[in-house]
C-alpha positions in Angstrom: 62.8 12.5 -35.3 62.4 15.3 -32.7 64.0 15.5 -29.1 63.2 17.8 -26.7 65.6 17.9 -23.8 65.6 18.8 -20.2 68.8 17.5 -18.6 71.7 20.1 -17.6 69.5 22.8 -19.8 69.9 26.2 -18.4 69.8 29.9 -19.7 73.4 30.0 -20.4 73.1 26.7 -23.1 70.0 26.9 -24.3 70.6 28.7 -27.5 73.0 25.5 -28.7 70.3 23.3 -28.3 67.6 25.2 -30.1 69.8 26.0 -33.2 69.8 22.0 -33.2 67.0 21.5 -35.8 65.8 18.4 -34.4 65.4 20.1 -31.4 61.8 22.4 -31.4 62.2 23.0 -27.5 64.0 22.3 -23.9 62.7 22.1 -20.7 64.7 22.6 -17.8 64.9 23.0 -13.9 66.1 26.5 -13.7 62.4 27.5 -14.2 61.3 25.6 -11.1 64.4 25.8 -8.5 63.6 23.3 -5.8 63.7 25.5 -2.8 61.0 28.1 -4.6 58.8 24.9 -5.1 59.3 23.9 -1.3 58.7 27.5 -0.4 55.1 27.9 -2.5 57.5 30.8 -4.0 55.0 30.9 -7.1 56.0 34.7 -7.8 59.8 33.7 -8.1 59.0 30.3 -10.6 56.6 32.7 -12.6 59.1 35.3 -13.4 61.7 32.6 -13.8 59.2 31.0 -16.5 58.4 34.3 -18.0 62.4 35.1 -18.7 62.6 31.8 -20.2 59.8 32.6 -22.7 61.1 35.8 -23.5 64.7 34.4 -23.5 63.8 31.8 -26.4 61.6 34.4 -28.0 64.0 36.3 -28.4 66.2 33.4 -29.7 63.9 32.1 -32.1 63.0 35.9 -33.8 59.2 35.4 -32.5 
């Protein structure tokens, strides 16, 4: 059995949940902050997105 969780996920924790085996990825709502998504501040949730895939790049030796 896989999980993948999203709930209090953030850049700061998301390394102890990925060295979880059972846990291939995370989610989280750091990517999309609701005031950028009120906004339309697409430029500020892409480059929050793109850290995040670099961030667990990094963690997972990719």
């Amino acid at each position: 059995m896989t999980f993948v969780p999203t709930g209090g996920i953030g850049p700061k924790n998301i390394a102890d949940y990925l060295a979880v085996p059972a846990i291939p990825a995370c989610g989280g709502s750091w990517m999309c902050p609701r005031d950028a998504v009120k906004a339309g501040d697409f430029a500020t949730i892409e480059r929050l997105c793109r850290e995040a895939v670099e961030l667990v790049t990094s963690l997972k030796g990719a």
